[in-house]
C-alpha positions in Angstrom: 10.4 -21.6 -12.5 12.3 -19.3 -14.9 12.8 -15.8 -13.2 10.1 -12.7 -14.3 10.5 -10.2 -16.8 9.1 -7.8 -14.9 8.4 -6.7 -11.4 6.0 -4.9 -10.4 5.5 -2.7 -7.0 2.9 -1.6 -4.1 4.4 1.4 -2.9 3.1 1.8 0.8 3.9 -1.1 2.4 6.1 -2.1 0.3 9.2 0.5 -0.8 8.6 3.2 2.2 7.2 2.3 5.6 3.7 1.7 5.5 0.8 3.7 6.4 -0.9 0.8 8.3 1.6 1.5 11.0 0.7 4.7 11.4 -3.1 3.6 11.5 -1.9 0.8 14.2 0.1 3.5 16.2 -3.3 5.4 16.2 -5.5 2.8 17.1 -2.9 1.7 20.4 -2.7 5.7 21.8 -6.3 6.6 21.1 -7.3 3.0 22.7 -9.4 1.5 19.5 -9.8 -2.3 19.1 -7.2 -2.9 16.6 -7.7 -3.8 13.6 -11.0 -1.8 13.1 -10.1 1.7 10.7 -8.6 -1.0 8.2 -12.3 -2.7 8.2 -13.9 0.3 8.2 -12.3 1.5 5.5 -12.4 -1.7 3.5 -16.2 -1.7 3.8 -16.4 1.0 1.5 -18.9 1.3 -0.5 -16.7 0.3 -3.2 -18.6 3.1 -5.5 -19.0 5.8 -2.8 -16.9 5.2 0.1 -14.4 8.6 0.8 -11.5 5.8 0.8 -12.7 4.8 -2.3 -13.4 7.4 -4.3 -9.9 9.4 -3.4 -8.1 6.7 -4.5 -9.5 6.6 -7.7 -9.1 10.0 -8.0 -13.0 11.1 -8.0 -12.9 13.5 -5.7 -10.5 16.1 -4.3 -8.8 16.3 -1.1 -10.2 18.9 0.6 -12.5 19.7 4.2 -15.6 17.9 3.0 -13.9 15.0 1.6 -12.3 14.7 5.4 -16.0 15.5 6.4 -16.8 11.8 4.0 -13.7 10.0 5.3 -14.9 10.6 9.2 -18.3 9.3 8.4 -17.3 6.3 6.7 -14.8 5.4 9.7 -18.3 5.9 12.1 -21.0 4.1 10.5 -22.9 2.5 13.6 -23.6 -0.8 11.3 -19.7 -1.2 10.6 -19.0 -0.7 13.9 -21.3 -3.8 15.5 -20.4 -6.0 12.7 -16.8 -5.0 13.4 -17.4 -5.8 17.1 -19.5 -8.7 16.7 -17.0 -10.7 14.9 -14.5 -10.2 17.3 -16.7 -11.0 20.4 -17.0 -14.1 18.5 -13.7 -14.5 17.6 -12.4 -13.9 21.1 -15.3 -16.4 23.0 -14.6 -20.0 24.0 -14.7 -21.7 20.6 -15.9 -19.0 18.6 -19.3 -19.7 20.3 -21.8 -16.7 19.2 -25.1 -15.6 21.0 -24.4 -14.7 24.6 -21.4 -14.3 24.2 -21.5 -11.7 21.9 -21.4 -8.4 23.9 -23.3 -5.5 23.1 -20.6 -3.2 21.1 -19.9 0.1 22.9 -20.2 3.8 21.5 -18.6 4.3 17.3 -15.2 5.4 18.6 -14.2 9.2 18.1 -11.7 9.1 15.0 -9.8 12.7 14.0 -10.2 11.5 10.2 -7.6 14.6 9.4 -5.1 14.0 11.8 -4.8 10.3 10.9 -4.9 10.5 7.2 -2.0 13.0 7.5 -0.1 11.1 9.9 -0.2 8.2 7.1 1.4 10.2 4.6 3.9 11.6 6.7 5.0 7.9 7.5 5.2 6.8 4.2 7.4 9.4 3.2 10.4 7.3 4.3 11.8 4.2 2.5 11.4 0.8 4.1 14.8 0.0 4.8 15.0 -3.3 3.4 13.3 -3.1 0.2 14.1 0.1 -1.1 17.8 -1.1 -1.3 16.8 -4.0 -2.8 14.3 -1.8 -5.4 18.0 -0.5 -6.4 19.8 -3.3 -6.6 17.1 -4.9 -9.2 16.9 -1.9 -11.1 20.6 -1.4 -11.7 20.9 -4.6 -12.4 18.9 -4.0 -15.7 17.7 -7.4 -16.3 13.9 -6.6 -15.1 11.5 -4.0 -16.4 10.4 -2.7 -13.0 6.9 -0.8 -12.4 4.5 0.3 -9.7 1.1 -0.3 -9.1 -0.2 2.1 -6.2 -3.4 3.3 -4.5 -2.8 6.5 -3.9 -4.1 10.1 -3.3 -3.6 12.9 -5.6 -2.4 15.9 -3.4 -3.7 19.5 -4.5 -0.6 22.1 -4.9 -0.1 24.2 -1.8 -2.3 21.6 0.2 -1.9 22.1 4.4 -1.6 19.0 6.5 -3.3 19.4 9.8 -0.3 20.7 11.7 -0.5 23.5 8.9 2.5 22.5 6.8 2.5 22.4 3.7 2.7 18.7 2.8 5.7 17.5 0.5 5.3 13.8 -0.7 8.8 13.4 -1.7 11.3 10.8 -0.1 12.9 11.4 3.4 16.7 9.9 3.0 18.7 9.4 5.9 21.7 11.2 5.7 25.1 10.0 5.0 26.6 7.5 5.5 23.3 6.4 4.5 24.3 5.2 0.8 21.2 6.5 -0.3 21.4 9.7 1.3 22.0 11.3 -2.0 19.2 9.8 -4.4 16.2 11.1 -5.9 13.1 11.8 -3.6 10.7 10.9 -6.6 10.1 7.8 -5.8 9.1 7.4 -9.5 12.7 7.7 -10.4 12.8 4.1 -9.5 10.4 2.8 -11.9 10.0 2.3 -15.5 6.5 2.1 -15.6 4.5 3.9 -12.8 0.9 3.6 -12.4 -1.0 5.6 -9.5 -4.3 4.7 -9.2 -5.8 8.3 -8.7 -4.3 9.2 -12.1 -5.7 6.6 -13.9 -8.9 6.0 -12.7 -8.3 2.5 -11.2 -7.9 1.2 -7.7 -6.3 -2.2 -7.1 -7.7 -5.2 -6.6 -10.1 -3.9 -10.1 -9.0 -6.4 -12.5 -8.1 -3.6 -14.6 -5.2 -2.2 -13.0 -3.4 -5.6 -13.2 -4.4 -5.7 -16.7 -2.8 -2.1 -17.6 0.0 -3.0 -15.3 0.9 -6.0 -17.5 0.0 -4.2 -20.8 2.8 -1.3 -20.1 5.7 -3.1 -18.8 5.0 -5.1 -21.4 5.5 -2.4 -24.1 8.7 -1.5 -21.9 9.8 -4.4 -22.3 9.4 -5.0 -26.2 10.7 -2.0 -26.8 13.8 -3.2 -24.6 13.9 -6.0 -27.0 13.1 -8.4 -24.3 10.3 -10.2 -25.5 6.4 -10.0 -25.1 5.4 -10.0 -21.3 2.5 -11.7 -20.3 1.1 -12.2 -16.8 2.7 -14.8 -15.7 6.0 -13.2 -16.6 5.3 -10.5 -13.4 6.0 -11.1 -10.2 4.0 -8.8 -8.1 4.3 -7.3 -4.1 1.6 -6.0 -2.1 0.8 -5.8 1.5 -2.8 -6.2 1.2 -4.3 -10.0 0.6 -7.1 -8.9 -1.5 -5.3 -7.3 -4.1 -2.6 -10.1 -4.0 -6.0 -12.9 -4.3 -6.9 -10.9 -7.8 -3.6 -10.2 -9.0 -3.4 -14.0 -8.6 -6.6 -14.4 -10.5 -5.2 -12.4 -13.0 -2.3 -14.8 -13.7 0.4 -12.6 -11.7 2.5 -14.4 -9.4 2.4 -12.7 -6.0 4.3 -12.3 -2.4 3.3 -10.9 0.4 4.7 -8.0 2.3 3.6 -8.5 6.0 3.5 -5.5 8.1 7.3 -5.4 9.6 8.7 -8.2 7.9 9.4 -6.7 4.7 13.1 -8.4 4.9 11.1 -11.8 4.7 9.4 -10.3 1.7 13.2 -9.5 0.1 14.2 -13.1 0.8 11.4 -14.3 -1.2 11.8 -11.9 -4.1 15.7 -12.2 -4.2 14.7 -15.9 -4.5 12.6 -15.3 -7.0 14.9 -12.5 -8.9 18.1 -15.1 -9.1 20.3 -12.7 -7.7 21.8 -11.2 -4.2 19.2 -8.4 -3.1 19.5 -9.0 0.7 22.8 -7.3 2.5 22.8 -6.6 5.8 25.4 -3.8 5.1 22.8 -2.4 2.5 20.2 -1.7 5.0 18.8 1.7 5.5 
């Protein structure tokens, strides 16, 4: 298969270290079955869950939207369906009934603290594929975009330590050879799309269809051709947005939680040229 034209990015997860480690670290030190603020969250509503509707950028970040976030993180129904599958899961053969035990008390999330300690984490670039992100992009043989569920963060907003929360890139310094570049992680994009700005969250069919509709006018006006969708290769660490990308004629790899250099061997496979160097490494 003939390289893509154009690549196309998740950002957390992906390029800086990914928030579902700092959900993970939160679940182990607060003692919650693991695994269960990812389904929580993932149970929406689609149309009015406080994950949801932040991401798409129909609400603001404020008190009562933390107020929305805790609720949907400890809805009694989510919880035993949450519980009951894995009493399931973990019987002998997956046998249900008595096995199933009953589910304890909705555990006691701090929805503030852990949304803040999410961004903090994903202020830092994942140390194999942001080097690689550079090499491909000075490389100038792929229009390169970005395709992100994300948060749009009011000016002069507090995290809950009280700080005033900066989203930029955290470098490490020299003789990091990276210690230098921009902290706008847009920098290393042509095309950047951010779901809260434009009104579409990923896996909507939408996003992949704007996605491929701008790097393809990057790309004409490049004078490198019309890009269609199977032309983009595209990374994300979440299956369900890879399954519709998929559906919507994008080829895909995965980016698994702490095996992001896997993820670079695919794509440098994928690419046609050297992205992986242990020297390069953050």
């Amino acid at each position: 298969m003939a390289p893509p034209k154009a690549i196309l990015f998740d950002i957390g997860g992906v390029c800086v270290i990914s928030p579902f480690q700092a959900i993970l670290d939160y679940e182990i030190t607060n003692h919650i079955p693991i695994g269960y603020i990812n389904y929580a969250i993932q149970k929406g509503p689609y149309d009015t869950g406080a994950w949801q509707l932040i991401e798409r950028g129909e609400t603001e970040l404020n008190d009562a939207w933390f107020s929305s976030f805790k609720a949907q993180l400890s809805k009694q129904d989510v919880w035993k369906e949450y519980w009951t599958k894995q009493s399931v899961k973990n019987s002998a053969g997956g046998v249900p009934g008595a096995a199933v035990q009953q589910p304890p008390r909705v555990p006691e999330i701090d929805a503030k603290k852990l949304f803040w300690s999410m961004m903090r984490i994903s202020r830092a670039p994942d140390p194999w594929m942001y080097p690689a992100l550079k090499k491909l992009r000075e490389s100038g043989r792929f229009v390169l975009g970005a395709l992100s569920n994300t948060v749009h963060f009011p000016t002069g907003i507090a995290d809950d330590e009280g700080t005033v929360f900066d989203k930029s890139l955290v470098h490490e310094p020299h003789p990091n050879p990276h210690a230098n570049d921009s902290t706008d992680i847009r920098d290393c994009f042509d095309v950047f799309l951010s779901s809260a700005h434009i009104g579409l969250r990923k896996p909507e069919p939408k996003a992949y269809e704007l996605a491929v509709r701008e790097l393809g006018r990057i790309a004409e006006e490049r004078g490198m051709g019309k890009v269609d969708a199977k032309d983009v290769l595209f990374l994300d660490d979440i299956g369900i947005n890879l399954k519709f990308a998929r559906q919507s004629g994008l080829r895909t790899i995965k980016v698994d939680l702490g095996r992001t250099k896997d993820a670079v061997n695919e794509l440098e496979a994928e690419a046609g040229i050297p992205l992986l160097d242990e020297r390069s490494k953050l």
